[in-house]
N, C-alpha and C positions, 0 to 999 in steps of 0.2 A: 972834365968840365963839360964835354959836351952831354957825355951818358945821365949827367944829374940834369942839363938842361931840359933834356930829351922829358925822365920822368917827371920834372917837376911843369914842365907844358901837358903832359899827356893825365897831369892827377887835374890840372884847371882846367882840359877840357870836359874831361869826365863829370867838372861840378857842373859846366856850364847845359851839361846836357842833361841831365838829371833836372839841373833849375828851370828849362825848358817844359821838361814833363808836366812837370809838378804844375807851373802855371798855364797848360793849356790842359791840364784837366778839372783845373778850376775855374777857367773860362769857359768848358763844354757843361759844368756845374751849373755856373751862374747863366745860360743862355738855356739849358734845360728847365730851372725852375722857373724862368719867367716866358719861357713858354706854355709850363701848366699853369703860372697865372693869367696869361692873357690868352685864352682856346684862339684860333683862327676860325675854326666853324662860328658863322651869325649867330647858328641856333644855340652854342655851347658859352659862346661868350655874352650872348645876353642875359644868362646866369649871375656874373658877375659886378652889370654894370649898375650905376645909382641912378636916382632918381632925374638928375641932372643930366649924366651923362645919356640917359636913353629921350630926352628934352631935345636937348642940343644935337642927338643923331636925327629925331623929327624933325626936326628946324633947318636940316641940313639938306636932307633929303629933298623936303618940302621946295628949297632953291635949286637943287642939282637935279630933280627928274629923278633921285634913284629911290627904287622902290626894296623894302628890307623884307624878307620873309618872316613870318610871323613864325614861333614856336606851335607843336599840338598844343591843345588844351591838355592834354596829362602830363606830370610831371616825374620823371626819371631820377630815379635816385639809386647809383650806382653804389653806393659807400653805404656797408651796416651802422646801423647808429649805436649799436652797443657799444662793438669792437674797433668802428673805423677803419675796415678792413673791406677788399672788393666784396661787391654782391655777385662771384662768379659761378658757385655754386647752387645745385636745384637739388630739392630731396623729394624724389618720386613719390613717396609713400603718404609725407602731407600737401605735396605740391605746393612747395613755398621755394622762392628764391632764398639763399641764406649768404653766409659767406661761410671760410674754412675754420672758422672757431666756433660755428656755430654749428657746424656740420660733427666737430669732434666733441662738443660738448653736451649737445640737447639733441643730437638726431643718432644717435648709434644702435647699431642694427638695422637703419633705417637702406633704404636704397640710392646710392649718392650718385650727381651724373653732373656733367658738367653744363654749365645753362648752353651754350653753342650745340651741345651735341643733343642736348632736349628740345633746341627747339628745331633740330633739324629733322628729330622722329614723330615730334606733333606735325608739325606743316606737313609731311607726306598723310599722316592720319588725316589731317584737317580736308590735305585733296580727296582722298577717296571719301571723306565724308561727304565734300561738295558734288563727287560724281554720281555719289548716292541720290544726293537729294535732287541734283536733275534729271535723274531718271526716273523718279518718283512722280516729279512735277511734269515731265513727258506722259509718264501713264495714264496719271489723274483729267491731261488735259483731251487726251483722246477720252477718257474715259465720258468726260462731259460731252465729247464733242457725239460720242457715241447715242450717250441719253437723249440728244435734242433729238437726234433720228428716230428714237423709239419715242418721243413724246408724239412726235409725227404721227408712228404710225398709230400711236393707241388714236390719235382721231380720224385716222384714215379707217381704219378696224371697226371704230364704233358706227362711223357711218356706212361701211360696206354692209357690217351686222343688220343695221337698222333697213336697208334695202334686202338683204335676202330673205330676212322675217317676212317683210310686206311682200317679197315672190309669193313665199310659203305659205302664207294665213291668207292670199287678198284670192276673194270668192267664199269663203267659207260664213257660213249662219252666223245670225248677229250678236247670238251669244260667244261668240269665240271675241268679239271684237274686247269685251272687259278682259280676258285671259291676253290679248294682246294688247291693252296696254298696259297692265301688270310686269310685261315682259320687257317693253319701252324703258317702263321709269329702273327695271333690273338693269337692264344696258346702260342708262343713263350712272346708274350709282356706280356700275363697276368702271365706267368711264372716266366719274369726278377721282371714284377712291384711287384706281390707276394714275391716273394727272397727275392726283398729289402728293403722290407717293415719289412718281419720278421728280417732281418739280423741287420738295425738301432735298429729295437727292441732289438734284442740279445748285440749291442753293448750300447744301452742306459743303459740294465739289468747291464752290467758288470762293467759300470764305475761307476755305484749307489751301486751297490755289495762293493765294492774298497772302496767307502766312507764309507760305513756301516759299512766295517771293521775298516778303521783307527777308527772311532768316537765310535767303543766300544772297542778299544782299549785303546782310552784317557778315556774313560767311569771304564774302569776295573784300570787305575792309578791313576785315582781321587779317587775312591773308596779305593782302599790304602791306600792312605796317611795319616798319623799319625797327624798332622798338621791341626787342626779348620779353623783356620784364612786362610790357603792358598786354604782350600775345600770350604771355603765361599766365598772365594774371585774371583776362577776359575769357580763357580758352576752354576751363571745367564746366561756367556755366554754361555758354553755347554747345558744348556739346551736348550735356545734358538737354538743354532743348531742341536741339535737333532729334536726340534719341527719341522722346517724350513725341517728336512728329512723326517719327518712323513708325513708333509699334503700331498707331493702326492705320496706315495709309488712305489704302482708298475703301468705298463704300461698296459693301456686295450685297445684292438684293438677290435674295435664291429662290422669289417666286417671280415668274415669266410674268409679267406686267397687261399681255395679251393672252393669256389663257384662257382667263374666263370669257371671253368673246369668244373661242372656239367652241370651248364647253356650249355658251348658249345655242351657239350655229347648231352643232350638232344634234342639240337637244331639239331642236325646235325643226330639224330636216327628220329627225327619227317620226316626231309628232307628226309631220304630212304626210309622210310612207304609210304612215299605221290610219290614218282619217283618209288617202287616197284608195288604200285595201280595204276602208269599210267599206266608202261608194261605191266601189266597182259591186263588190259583190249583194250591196244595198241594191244597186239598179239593174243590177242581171234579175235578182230577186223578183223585183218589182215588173220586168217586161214578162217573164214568166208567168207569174200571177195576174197581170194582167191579160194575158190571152186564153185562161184557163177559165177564167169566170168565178164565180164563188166557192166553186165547188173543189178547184186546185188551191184556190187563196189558203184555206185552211190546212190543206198537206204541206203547202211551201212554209209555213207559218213556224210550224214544227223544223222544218231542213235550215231556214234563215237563222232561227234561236241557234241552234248545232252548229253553225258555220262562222257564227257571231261567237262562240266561245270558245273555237276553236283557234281564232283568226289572232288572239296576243299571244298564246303560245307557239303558235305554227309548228302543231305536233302532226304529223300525218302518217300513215302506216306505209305508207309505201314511197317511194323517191318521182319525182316526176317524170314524165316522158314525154310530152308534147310540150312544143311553145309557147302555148295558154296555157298549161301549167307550168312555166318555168315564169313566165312572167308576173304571178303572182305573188313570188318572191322578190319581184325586180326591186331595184333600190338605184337612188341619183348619185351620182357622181360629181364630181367636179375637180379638174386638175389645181396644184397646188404650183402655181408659179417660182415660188421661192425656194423649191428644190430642185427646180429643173435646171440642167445642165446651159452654161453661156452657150450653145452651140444650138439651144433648140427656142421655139418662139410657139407660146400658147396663146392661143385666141380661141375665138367662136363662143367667147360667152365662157370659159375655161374649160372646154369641154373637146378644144383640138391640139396635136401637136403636131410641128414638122421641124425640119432641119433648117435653120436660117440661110436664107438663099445671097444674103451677101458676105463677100469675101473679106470685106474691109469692118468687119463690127468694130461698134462704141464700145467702149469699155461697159463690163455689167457690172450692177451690184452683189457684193459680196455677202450674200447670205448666208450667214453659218449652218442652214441647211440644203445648202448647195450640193449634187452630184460635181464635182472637180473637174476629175479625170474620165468619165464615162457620159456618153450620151442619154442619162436616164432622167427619168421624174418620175413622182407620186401624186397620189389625189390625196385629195383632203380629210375626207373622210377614211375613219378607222371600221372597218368588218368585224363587229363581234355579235352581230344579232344570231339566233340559231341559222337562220339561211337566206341567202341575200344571193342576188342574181342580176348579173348584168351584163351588158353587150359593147362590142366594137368594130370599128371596121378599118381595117390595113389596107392602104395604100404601100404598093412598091414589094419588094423582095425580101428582103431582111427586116424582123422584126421580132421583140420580146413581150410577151405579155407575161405579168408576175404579180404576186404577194406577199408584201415585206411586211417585216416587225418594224416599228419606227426608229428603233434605235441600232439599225443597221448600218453596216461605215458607210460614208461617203466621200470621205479624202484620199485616201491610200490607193498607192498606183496599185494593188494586187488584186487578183481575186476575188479579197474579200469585199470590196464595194461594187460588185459583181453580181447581178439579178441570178439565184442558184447558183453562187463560188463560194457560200457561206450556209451557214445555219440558222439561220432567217430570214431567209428567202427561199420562193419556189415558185421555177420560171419555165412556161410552153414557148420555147424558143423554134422562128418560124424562117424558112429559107425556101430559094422559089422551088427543091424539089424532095423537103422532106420536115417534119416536125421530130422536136426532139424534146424531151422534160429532163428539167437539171434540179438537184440542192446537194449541197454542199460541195461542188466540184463535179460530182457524178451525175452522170447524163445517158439518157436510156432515149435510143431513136426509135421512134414510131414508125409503122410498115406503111400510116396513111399520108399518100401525101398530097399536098395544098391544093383546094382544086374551088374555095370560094374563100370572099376578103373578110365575110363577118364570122366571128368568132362569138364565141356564150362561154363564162365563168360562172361556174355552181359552185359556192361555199356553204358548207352544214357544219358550221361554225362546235356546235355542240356533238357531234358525231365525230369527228377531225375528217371531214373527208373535202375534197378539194378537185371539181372535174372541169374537164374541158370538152367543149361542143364546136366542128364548125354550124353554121345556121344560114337553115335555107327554107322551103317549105317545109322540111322535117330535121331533126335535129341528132347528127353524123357523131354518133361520141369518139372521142379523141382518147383520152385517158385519165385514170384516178387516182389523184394520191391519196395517201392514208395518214395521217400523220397527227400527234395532241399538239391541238394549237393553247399555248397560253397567253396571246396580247393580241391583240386589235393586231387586224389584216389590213394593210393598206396598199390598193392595187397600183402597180406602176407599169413604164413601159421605158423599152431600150429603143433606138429609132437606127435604122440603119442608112447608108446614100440611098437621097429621094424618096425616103418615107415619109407615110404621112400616116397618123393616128388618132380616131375619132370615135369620143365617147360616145351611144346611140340613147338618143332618150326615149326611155323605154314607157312615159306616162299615158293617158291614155289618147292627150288628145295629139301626142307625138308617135304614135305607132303608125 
């Protein structure tokens, strides 16, 4: 009795527990689907509600202070409308969201990924897209910031031109005056054409700027958004136009903006060299003849025509040897401040250098034809006439005088930014008790040593030969290089502690 009681409780508890199951997992049923009917998210459940009911939630709000967040303007649609099935699926190859019956049916072969994990290799793409594009918009805006500097200097340029021309021409006969200002309204057009050149430039920089902006602006709201489907959906065209901004970034101008102001200088200092060597030798003429009476006037007649046609080629048979004949060749100078090294300060008209006497300097401008790392500078003018001659005078112990190619380094801690440590250049380097000539590293010491502060540079530019002179009443030769020059010589100098370095002007009414 007891063993049947025993089974016959333990088979009703077994029903009672099973009739348990059964009913709480049709309560976790029934509490499940009515919570996919009614979302808890505001933004999920205002999908579902009527017209009514979103009435009566303003209505409510309107009396209780509470404020309801509004949905985006795009609308999300998780569910395929074919199959009614998730939209969990992305097919790389058309870039569509799909679902998995759509992926087995219309996309095979295709490249299958799941949307979570596409969008988690665009958003890294999409970052370095953005990192790209602010370094783009960095460059472009130096790049502007660069231009207004050179607008500057093209009128700083134009009007320094316009005052050396008036050095060079002012004295001369009144028919030069129509060839100068011929020369005016040249400066003036290369002036306007330069301006406008940089100025489209500045305004092309600024409207690409503007773009750059907006499109990392849509860049950083795509990036935001919470929304798969809507960042996949926006994310082929933004790329594409980002790409379309990248291919050609920024604006490269490959002609120098101030060249032709150089070109004119130059042209127009060569022209007063060649009209200063006719006068001289015009008025030596003329005092000759004059103390000679009629009867020399006519010998000189013949010597002045010979000297007068001699005087554009400057072919001579022999090399000169006195300082009235070297000065015949003399040629002006002028230091080039924007290659000269932060450590030195040109003045006297550009025609001096020394070593900046205070310890504490302002920061200098960074001229991309700056000496860096060495105490040097150049002049302006390039040497390529057949023979040209000029003079200077050292202050202090240590000093270089030299001739460089223009395109000789200037940045590089070696050597090779080094007046003679290279292959274009060649340097009479001066110490208080011996001279020495360097190029390319190799350095050959002189027996003469230093015993006056001016020095004489003879170039026979067409010959390759390249000498050096101290100079005094008579003129002490030092020594001669030999060498084929191919590019404009332009003379520089190294400055040692407590140097000082001074072009001599060699015209007449400067001797």
């Amino acid at each position: 009795m007891t063993g049947r009681y025993c089974w016959v409780h333990f088979k009703k508890t077994n029903i009672d527990i099973l009739y348990i199951l059964i009913l709480s997992f049709l309560l976790s049923l029934l509490v499940g689907l009515k919570e996919r009917a009614t979302p808890h998210c505001p933004l999920l459940a205002s999908r579902h509600w009527s017209r009514g009911d979103m009435e009566r939630r303003d209505a409510k709000s309107r009396h209780s202070g509470t404020r309801f967040m509004q949905a985006p303007n795009y609308v999300e649609t998780s569910v395929c409308a074919r199959h009614s099935a998730p939209l969990d699926v992305y097919c790389c190859t058309d870039q569509r969201v799909i679902c998995a019956q759509c992926a087995s049916a219309e996309h095979s072969g295709h490249r299958i990924g799941y949307v979570r994990e596409e969008r988690r290799r665009k958003q890294q793409e999409l970052r370095n897209l953005q990192t790209e594009s602010k370094q783009i918009l960095r460059t472009q805006e130096q790049k502007y910031e660069n231009m207004g500097e050179t607008l500057k200097r093209i009128q700083e340029a134009a009007e320094e031109t316009r005052d050396y021309c008036e050095s060079v021409l002012v004295g001369l006969i009144d028919s030069l005056q129509r060839h100068y200002k011929s020369v005016r309204e040249l400066i003036g057009g290369h002036e306007e054409e330069a301006a406008a050149r940089v100025e489209d430039s500045l305004q092309t920089l600024q409207v690409k700027m503007e773009d750059m902006r907006e499109r990392d602006a849509e860049l950083d709201r795509l990036a935001r958004t919470d929304s798969d489907l809507h960042f996949l959906q926006e994310w082929p065209s933004m790329r594409r136009l980002c790409r379309e901004d990248h291919r050609h970034p920024l604006y490269e101008d490959s002609e120098d903006p101030l060249h032709p102001f150089d070109v004119t200088m130059r042209a127009i200092d060569q022209l007063g060299e060649q009209l200063e060597g006719i006068f001289d030798i015009k008025f030596a003429l003329i005092s000759q003849t004059a103390g000679g009476g009629e009867q020399r006037e006519s010998e000189h007649e013949s010597e002045e025509e010979e000297m007068q046609q001699r005087l554009p080629s400057g072919v001579h048979n022999m090399e000169p040897q006195t300082r009235a004949e070297f000065l015949q060749y003399a040629c002006g100078l002028r230091l080039d401040p924007t290659t000269a090294h932060e450590d030195l300060v040109v003045s006297a008209g550009d025609r001096e250098v020394r070593l900046n006497p205070l310890k504490c300097k302002t920061p200098s401008v960074r001229y991309p034809l700056r000496f860096l790392h060495r105490r040097q500078v150049l002049c302006r003018e390039g040497l390529q006439g057949e023979r040209c001659y000029y003079e200077i005078e050292v202050e202090g112990d240590k000093a270089e005088i030299a001739l460089a190619y223009k395109g000789m380094d200037r940045k590089s801690r070696t050597q090779l930014s080094a007046f003679g440590g290279n292959a274009q250049s060649w340097s009479l380097d001066r110490s208080a008790n011996h001279y020495s000539v360097s190029h390319k590293s190799d350095s050959v010491q002189l027996t003469t040593r230093p015993s006056r502060s001016k020095l004489g540079v003879y170039l026979n530019f067409k010959e390759g030969t390249l000498s050096f002179y101290e100079v005094s009443d008579r003129m002490v030769f030092l020594y001669k290089v030999e060498a084929e020059f191919t590019e404009p010589m332009y003379p520089g100098f190294w400055l040692g502690e407590k140097c000082c370095i001074r072009i001599c002007d060699l015209r007449p009414d400067g001797l």
